[in-house]
C-alpha positions as CSV (number, residue, x, y, z in Angstrom):
1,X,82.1,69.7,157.4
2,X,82.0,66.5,155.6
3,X,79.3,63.6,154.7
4,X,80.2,60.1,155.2
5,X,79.6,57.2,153.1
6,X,79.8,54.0,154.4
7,X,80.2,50.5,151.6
8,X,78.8,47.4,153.2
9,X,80.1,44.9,150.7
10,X,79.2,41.2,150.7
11,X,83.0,40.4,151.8
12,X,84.5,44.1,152.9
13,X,83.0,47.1,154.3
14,X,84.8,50.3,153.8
15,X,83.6,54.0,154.9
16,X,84.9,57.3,152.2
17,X,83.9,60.8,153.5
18,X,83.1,63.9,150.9
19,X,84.6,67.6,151.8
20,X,84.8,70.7,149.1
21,X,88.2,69.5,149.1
22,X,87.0,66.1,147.4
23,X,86.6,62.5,148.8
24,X,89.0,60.2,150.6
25,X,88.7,56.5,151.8
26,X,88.5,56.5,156.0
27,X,91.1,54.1,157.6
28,X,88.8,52.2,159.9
29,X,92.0,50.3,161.2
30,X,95.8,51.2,161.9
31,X,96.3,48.1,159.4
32,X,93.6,48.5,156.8
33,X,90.7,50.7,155.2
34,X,88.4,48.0,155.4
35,X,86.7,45.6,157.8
36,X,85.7,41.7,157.0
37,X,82.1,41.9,157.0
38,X,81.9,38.2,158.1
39,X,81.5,39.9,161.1
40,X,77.8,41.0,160.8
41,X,77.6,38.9,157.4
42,X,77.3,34.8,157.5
43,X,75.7,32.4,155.7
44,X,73.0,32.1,158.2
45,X,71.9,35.6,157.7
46,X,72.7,39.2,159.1
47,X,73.4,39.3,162.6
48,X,71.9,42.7,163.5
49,X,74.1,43.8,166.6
50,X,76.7,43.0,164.8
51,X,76.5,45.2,162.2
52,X,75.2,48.2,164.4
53,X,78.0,47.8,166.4
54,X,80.2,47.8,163.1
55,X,78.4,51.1,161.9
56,X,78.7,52.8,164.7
57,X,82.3,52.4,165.2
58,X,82.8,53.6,161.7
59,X,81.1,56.8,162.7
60,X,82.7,57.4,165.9
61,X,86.3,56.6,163.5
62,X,85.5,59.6,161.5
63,X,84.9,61.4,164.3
64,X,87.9,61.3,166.1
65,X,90.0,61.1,162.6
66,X,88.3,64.3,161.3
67,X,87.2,65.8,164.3
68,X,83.8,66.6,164.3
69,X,80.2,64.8,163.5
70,X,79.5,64.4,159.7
71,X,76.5,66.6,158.6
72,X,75.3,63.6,156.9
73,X,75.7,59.4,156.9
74,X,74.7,57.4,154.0
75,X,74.8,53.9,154.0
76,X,75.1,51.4,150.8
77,X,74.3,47.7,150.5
78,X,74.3,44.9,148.3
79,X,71.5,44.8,145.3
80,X,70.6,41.3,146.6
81,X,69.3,42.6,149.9
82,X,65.6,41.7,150.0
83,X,63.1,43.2,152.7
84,X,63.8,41.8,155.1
85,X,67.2,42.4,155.2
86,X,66.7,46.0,155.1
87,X,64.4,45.7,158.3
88,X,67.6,44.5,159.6
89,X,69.9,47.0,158.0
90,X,67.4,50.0,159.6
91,X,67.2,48.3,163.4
92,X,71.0,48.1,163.1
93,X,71.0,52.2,161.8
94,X,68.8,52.6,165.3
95,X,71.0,50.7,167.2
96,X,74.3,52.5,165.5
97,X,72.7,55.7,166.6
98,X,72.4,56.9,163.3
99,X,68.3,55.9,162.4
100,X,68.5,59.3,160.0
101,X,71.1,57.7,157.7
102,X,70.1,57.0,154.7
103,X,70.4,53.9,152.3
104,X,70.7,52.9,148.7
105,X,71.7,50.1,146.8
106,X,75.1,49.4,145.8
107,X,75.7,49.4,141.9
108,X,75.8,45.8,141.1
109,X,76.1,42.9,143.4
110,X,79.6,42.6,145.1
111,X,81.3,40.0,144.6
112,X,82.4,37.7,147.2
113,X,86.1,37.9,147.0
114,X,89.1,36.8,148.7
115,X,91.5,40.0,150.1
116,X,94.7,39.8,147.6
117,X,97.7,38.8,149.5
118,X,100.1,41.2,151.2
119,X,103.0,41.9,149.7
120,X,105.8,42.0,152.4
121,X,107.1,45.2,150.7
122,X,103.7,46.8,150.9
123,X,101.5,48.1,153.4
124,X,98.3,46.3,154.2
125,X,96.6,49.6,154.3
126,X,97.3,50.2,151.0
127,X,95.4,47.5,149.4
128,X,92.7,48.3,147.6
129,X,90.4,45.5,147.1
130,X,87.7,45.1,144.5
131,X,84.7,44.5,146.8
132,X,84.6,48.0,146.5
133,X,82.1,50.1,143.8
134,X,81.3,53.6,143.2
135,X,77.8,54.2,144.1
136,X,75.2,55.4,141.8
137,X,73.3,57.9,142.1
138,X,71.4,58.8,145.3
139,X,68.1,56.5,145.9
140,X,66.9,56.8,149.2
141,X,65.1,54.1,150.8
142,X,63.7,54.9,154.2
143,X,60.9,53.1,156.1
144,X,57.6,54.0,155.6
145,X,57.5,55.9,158.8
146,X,60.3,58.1,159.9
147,X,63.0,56.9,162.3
148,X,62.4,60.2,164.6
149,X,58.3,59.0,164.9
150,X,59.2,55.5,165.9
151,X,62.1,56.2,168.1
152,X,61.5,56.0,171.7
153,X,63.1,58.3,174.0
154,X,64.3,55.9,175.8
155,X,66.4,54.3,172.7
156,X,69.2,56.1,172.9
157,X,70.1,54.8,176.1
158,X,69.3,51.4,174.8
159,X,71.6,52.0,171.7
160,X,74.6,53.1,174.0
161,X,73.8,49.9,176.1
162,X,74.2,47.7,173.8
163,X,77.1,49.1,172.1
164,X,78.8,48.8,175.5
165,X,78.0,45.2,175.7
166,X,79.6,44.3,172.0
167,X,82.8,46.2,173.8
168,X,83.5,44.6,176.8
169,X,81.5,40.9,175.8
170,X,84.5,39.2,175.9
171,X,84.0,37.8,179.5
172,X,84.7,33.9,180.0
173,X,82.1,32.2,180.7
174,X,83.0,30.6,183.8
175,X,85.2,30.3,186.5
176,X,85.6,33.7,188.4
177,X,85.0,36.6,185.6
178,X,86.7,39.5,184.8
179,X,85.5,42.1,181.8
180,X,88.1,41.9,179.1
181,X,88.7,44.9,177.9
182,X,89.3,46.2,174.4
183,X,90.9,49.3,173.4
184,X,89.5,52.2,171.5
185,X,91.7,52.2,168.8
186,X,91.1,47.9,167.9
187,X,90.3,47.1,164.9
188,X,87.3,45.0,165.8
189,X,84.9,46.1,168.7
190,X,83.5,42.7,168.4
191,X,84.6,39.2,170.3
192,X,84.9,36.0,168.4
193,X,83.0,33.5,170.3
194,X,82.3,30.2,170.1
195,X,79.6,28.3,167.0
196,X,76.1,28.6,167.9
197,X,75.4,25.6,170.6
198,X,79.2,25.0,171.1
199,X,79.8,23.9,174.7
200,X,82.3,25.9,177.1
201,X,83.4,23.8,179.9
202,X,83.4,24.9,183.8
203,X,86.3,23.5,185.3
204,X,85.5,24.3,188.8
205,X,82.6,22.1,188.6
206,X,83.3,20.0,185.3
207,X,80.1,21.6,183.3
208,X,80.0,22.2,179.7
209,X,77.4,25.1,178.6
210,X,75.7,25.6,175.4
211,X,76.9,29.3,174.2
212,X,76.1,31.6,171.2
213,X,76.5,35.1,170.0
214,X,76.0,37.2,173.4
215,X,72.6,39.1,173.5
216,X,72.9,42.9,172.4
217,X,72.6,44.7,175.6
218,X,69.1,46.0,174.6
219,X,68.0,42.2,174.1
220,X,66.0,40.8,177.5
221,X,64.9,37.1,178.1
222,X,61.0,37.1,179.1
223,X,58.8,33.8,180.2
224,X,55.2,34.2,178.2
225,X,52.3,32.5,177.8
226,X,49.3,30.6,179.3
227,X,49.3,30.1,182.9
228,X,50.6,26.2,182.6
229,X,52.4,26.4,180.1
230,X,54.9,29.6,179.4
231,X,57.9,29.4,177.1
232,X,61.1,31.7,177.2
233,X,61.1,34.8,174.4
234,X,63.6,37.0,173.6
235,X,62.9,40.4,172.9
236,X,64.2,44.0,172.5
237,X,63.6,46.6,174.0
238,X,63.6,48.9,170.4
239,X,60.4,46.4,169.9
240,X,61.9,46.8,165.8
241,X,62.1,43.6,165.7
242,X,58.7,40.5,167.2
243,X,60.6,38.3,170.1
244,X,61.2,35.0,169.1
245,X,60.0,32.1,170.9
246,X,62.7,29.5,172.4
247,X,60.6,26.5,172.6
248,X,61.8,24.2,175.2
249,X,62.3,20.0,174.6
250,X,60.0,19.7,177.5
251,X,56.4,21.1,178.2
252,X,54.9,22.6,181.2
253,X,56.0,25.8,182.9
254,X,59.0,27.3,181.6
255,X,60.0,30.2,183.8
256,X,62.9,32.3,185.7
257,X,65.8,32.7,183.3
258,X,69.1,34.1,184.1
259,X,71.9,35.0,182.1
260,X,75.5,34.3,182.0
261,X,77.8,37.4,182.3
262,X,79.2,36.9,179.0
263,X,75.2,36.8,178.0
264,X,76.0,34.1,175.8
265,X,74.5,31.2,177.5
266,X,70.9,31.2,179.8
267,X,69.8,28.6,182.7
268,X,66.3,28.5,183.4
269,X,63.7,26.1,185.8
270,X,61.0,24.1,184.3
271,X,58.7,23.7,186.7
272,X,57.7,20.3,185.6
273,X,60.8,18.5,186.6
274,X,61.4,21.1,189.5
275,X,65.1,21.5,188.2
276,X,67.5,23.5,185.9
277,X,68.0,23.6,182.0
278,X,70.2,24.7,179.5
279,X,70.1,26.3,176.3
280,X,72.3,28.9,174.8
281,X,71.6,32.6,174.1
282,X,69.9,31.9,170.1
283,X,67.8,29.0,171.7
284,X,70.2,25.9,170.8
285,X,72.0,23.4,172.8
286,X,68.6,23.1,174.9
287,X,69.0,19.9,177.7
288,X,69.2,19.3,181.4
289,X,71.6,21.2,184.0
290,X,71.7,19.2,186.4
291,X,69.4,15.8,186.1
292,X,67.8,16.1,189.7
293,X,67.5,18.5,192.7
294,X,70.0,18.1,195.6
295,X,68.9,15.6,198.1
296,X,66.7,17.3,200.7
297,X,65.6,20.1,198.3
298,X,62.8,19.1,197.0
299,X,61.8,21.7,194.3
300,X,64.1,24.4,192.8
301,X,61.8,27.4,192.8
302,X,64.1,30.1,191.8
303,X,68.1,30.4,190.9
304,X,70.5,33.0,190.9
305,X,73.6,33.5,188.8
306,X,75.9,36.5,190.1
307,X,78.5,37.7,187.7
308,X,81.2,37.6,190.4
309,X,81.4,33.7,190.5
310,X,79.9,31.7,187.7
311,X,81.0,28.7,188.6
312,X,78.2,28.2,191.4
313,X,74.7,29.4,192.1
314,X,72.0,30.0,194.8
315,X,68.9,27.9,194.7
316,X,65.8,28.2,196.5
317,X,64.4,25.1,197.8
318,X,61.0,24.1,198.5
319,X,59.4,20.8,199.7
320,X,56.1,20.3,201.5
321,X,55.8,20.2,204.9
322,X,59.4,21.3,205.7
323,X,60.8,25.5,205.6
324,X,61.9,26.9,201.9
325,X,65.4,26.2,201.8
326,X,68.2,28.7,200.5
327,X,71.6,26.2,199.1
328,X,74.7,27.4,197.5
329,X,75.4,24.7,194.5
330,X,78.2,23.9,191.7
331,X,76.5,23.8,188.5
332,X,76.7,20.1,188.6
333,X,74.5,20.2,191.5
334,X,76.9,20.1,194.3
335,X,75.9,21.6,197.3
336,X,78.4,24.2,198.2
337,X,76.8,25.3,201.6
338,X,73.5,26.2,202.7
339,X,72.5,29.9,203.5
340,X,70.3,30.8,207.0
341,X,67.7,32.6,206.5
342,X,65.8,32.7,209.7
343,X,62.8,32.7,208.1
344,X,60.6,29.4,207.4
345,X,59.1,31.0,204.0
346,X,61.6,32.5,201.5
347,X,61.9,33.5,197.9
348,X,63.3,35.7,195.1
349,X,67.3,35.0,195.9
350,X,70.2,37.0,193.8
351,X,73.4,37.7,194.4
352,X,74.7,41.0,194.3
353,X,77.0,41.9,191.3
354,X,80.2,41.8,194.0
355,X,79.1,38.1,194.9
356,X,79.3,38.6,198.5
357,X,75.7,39.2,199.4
358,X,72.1,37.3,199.0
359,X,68.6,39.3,198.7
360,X,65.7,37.6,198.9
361,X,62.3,38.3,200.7
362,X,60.8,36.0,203.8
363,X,58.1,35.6,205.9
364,X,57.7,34.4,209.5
365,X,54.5,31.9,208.6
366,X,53.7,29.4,205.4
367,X,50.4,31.0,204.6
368,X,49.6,34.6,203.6
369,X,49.9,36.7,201.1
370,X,53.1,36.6,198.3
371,X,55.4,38.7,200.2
372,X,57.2,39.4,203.5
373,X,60.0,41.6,204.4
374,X,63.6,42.0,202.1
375,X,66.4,40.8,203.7
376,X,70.3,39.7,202.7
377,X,72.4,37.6,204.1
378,X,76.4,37.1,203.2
379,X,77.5,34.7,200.5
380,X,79.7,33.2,202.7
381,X,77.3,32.4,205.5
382,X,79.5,34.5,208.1
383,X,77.1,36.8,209.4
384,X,72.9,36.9,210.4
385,X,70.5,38.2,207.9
386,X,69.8,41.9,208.0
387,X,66.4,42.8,207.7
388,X,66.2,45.9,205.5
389,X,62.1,46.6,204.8
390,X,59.4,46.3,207.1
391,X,56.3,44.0,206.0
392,X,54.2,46.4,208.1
393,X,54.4,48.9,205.3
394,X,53.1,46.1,203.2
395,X,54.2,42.6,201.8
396,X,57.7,42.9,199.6
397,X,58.7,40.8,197.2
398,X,61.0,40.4,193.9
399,X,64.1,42.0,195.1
400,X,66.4,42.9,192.3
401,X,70.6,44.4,192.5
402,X,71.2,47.2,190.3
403,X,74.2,46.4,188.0
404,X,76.5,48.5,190.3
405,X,74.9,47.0,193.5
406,X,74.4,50.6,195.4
407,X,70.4,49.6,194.7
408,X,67.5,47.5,195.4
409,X,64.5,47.6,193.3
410,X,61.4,45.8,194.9
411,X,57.8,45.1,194.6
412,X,55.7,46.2,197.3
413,X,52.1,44.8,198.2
414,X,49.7,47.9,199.1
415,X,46.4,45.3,198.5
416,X,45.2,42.3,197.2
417,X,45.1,44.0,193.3
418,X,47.3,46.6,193.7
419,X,51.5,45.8,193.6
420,X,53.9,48.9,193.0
421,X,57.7,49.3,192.4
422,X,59.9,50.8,194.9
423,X,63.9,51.4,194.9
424,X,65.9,51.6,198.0
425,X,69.6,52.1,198.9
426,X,71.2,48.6,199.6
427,X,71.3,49.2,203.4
428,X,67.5,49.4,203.1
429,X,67.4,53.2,203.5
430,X,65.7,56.1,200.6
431,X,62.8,53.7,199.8
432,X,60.8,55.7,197.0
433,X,58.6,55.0,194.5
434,X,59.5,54.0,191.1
435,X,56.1,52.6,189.3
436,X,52.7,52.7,190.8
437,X,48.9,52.3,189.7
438,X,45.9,51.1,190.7
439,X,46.9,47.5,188.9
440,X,49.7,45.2,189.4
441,X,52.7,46.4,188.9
442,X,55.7,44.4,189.6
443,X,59.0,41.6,188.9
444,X,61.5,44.6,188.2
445,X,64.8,44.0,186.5
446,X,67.8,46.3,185.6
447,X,69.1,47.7,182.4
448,X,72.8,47.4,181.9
449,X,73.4,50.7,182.3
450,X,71.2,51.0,185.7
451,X,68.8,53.7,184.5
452,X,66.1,52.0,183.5
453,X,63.7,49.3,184.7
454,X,62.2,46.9,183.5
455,X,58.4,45.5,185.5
456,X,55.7,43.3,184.5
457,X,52.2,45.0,184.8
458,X,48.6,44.4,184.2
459,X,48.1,48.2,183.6
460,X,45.6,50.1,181.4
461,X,46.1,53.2,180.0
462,X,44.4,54.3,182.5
463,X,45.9,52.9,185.3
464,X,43.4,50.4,186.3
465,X,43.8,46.8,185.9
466,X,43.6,45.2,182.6
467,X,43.1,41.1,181.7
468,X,46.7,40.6,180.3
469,X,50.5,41.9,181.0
470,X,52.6,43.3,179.7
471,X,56.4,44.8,179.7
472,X,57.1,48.4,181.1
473,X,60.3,50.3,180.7
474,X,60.6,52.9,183.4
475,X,62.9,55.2,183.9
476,X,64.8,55.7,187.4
477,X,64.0,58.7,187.7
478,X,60.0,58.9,187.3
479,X,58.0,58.7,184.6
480,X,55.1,56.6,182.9
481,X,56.1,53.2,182.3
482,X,56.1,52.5,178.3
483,X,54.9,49.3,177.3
484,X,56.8,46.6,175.1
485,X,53.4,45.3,173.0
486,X,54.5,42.0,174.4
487,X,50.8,41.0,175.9
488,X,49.9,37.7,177.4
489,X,47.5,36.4,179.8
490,X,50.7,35.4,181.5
491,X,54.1,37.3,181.7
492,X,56.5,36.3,184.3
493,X,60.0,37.6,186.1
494,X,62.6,38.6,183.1
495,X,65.9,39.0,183.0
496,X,68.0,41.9,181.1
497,X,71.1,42.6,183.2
498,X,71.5,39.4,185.2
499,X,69.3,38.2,188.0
């Protein structure tokens, strides 16, 4: 039985636990007792994930040093934390898994100091460095309601999730990608990564992307806004913290975001233009992808970006007067190959996480409602499509690959007013029900760990439909969808795993 104490300093962090026996400094590293906090700490401010991620791997150190929970976690911080900071501090507690810890000041202000250099006769464990302060007596500061009223239960799942994404972030961000794994006993469980907007080039097809920090697994990217003009938010699914707005360099429609597999860089369409943009994961490094549509293509309409192979893309096509169009393309706008769909109305393409299979919905006519039948076709172009849903049972749409690609979640058209969620296996068999109402309910997308989704709906508490949307979480297994408090009279197709 022992309570932890963990010492974010303004250079250092260090963790000490208390038994009967007395207190001893943790090792939080077979090389040292403390950790840089540059890693959560910069002169732009705190990065929140960051420091989650940091906390929690100090807890789960004690755990397997001292083998069992501590009965009690305290956290200390610098004096010149303000507010806002300490919003920060208790979303990263959530996120840590620890939202009961509690927090006091630090004794005085730590000062920003150099580590002393390592004697080659000495251990660099055995420094000591001066970043480090008793702490004063206990002063608790906790938010003004308690973590256990304002936790969803949902968030522990979220928590994990994104703590599994600091882990294995350290994916390249092109070419043909592979997780990089990092052991358990590392001394960081975070990735360095490039400066905020830095560009990371493609070789295969001679593209440099703006990157940044990659987004906490519990972070989604969601188009908002009027119907004319919608601009891509980031969000969380904790809703601690308000999304932030990414305001793209050009106006109009800014819709159907997808993520890189590192999650460090997004492509989206503005509808304006009809073609692809760039920005990077914080919003920065915002420009063109490619400066036109392929010849013959017309409009892009909708993009996928499969983990497997991130040096291309599927596009849908559309131009008036001639069948939608599904192409394979470099991200410098090559064309690659084009897909057959056999249907002359198609939409809603993405890959499957292996990169050898297309979903998308079509239709046999132009007109009609949104909606056909789900179908997939091979990445390679070497086989037919398969038809896996019937539009008998009603118009389908918004086909989405669960991370491990054993699923399909789908919107399903039962009237005019009334769209519900379904799942099915990927051969098209075990359709069930994941979300319904008598509203719309609809644009499903994945959590990282495949447990949860995430759908757009029009919903009112009591089921009926409302004047705005907003974001549900389900869970896979049933439930009542939870909304985000992300309303607007417009909320469009978002993407949280990858789409």
């Amino acid at each position: 039985m022992y309570r932890l104490t963990i010492d974010i300093g303004v250079a250092l962090t260090s963790a000490s636990y208390e038994m009967a026996a007395g207190s001893e400094e943790l090792r939080l590293s077979p090389v040292a007792v403390d950790l840089p906090s540059a890693r959560f700490l910069t002169a732009d401010g705190l990065r929140t994930e960051s420091l989650g991620e940091t906390l929690r791997s100090v807890v789960q150190t004690a755990k397997q040093q001292l083998g069992e929970e501590p009965v009690s976690v305290q956290v200390t911080y610098p004096a010149s934390w303000e507010s806002g900071r300490l919003l920060q501090l208790w979303e990263a507690l959530v996120l840590a898994g620890i939202p009961d810890a509690a927090t006091q000041v630090a004794a005085k202000p730590k000062p920003t100091l150099s580590p002393p250099p390592v004697d080659n006769q000495q251990s660099p464990s055995s420094q000591h460095s001066p970043d480090h302060q008793p702490a004063p007596a206990k002063t608790t500061l906790l938010p003004a309601k308690s973590a256990a009223m304002m936790r969803p239960r949902w968030l522990v799942v979220a928590a994990v999730a994104a703590v599994g994404a600091g882990v294995v972030a350290g994916l390249l961000a092109t070419g043909r990608q592979q997780p990089v794994p990092i052991p358990a006993d590392a001394e960081s469980s975070t990735v360095s990564v490039a400066p905020t907007g830095t560009p990371e080039r493609t070789p295969d097809a001679g593209v440099e992307l703006p990157v940044a920090e990659p987004l906490a697994a519990r972070r989604f990217v969601v188009p908002r806004g009027r119907n004319d003009a919608t601009q891509l938010n980031v969000a969380s699914v904790s809703g601690v913290v308000p999304p932030r707005t990414f305001r793209s360099s050009v106006g109009g429609r800014n819709s159907w975001p997808v993520l890189s597999a590192d999650r460090r860089t997004i492509i989206y369409i503005n509808y304006v233009a009809g073609t692809l943009r760039t920005m990077a994961s914080d919003g920065s490094g915002d420009r063109a992808l490619i400066k036109s549509p392929p010849r013959g293509c017309g409009q892009i309409t909708r993009v996928s970006w499969g983990p497997a192979d991130q040096s291309i893309m599927v596009v849908e096509c559309r131009a008036e007067g001639r069948p939608d169009r599904l192409l394979v393309i470099k991200l410098d706008g090559t064309v690659v190959r084009e897909l057959k769909t056999g249907q002359p109305r198609i939409e809603d393409p993405m890959i499957s996480p292996d990169g050898r299979t297309v979903a998308y919905w079509g239709q046999d006519s132009r007109g009609g409602p949104n909606g056909g039948s789900i179908y997939t076709v091979a990445m390679d172009g070497s086989s037919e499509p398969v038809q896996l849903t019937d539009r008998k049972a009603g118009n389908d749409a918004d086909p989405a690959w669960s991370p491990d690609g054993t699923m399909i979640a789908f919107r399903r058209r039962v009237s005019n007013d009334n769209l519900d969620v379904y799942v099915m296996r990927s051969d098209g068999s075990g359709v069930r029900p994941v979300a319904t109402s008598r509203a719309v309910d609809e644009k499903p997308a994945w959590s990282p760990d495949g447990r949860q989704l995430m759908i757009i709906s029009n919903r009112d508490a009591s089921g009926d439909p409302d004047k705005t949307y907003d974001v549900y979480l389900v869970d896979l297994d049933g439930g009542e969808p939870e909304p985000l408090g992300l309303t607007a009279g417009v909320v469009l197709t978002p993407v949280w795993s990858y789409r």
